[in-house]
N, C-alpha and C positions, 0 to 999 in steps of 0.2 A: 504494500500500500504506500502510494505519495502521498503528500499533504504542504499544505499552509495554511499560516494563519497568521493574523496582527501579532502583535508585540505582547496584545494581550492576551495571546494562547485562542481566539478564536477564530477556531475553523472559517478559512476562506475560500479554497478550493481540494477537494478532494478526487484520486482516480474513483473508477468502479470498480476497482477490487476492495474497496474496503467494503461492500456487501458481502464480498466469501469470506473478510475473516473476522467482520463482525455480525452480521446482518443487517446494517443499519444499510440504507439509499445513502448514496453522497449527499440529496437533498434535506434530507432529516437531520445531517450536524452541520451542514454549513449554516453561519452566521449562531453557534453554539462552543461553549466555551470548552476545551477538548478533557477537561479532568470528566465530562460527561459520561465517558467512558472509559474512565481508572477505576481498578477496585477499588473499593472504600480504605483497604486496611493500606493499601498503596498510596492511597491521595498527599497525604502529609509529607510524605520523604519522595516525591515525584514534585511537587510543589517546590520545595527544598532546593531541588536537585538543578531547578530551571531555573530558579530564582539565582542561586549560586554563579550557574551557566551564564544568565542574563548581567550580575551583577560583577562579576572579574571578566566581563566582555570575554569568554572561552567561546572559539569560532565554532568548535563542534564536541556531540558527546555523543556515548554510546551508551544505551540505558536499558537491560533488562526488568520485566514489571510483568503486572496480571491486569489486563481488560475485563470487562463485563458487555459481555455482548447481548447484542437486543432480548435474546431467548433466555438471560440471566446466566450462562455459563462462564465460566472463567476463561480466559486464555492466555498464556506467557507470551508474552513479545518481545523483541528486542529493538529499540528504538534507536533509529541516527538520529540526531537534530543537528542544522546548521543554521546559527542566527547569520542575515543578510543585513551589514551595516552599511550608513553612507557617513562617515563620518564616527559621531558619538551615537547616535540612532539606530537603532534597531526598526530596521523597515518591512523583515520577514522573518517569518521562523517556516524553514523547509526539512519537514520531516522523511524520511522513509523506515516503514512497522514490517518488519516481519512474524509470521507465525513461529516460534521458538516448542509451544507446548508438546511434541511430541520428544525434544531432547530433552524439556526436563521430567517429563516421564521416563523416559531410560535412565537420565540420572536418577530421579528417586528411588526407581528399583534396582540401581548399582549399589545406591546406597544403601539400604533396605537387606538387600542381600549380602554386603560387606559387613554389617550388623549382626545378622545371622551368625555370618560365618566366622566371626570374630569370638560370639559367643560359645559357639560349639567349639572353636580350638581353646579359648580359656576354661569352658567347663568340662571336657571331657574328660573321662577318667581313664583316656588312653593315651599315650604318650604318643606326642603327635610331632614330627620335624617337618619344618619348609624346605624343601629343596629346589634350587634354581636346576631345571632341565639342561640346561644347554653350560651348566659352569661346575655342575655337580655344590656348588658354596651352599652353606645355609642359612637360609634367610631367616629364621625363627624356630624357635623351640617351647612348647607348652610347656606347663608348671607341672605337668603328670611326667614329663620327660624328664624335665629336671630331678623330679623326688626317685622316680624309678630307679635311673642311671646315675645319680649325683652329680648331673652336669652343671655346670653356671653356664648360664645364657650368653654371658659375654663372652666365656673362652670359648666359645663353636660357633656363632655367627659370623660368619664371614670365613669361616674355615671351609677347606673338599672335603667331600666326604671318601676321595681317594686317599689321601692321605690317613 
């Protein structure tokens, strides 16, 4: 999605792709001020952030955030802004939004699943080592490793296991 808007953040001209990633018509935010479509728990630290931008004259940012599209769902975006000066004036603010929410789903379920699995190597009560494939070293050793074999963690990481 493109955009611009006044100085005062309101929507001036918009493409028609902002119908696919929000549902709204171009004509429904033009002449609307754009936090219209920030999430609430967003608006404060998005306000901030443009204020910031606007107020140490910074020519461009790049801003990850959550929308509220027409239908009420959430979306992660990643925002460019370029304020357009002539002088000390700020004469445009030229946006382009991308749709982001599908990487930060992958993210959360990396995350999510690093969690897990973090949990099952500190609680299991089987002596567990990390081994790098390709170096034979080791990356990590559970506390069930340690007590089993009286290893310290510090003297084996980083060690072969050829050796």
């Amino acid at each position: 999605v493109v955009y611009s808007s006044n100085y005062k953040g309101i929507f001036r001209i918009l493409n028609p792709r902002v119908a696919d990633l929000t549902g709204y018509k171009p004509e429904e935010l033009i002449g609307k001020h754009f936090s219209i479509i920030i999430a609430p728990l967003w608006r404060e630290e998005i306000s901030q952030h443009y204020f910031y931008q606007f107020k140490n004259k910074i020519a461009e940012t790049l801003k990850e955030f959550q929308i509220v599209c027409k239908n009420g769902n959430l979306k992660w975006v990643e925002q460019k802004v370029v304020m357009l000066r002539e002088g000390e004036i700020v004469t445009e603010i030229q946006c382009s939004v991308r749709d982001i929410s599908e990487r930060k789903s992958m993210e959360s379920a990396l995350i999510q699943s690093n969690k897990k699995f973090q949990n099952i190597f500190t609680s299991s009560p089987f002596a567990i080592a990390i081994i790098d494939q390709s170096t034979g070293k080791i990356l990590d050793i559970n506390d069930e490793c340690n007590s089993m074999f009286g290893f310290i963690r510090e003297d084996l990481i980083g060690n072969s296991m050829a050796t």
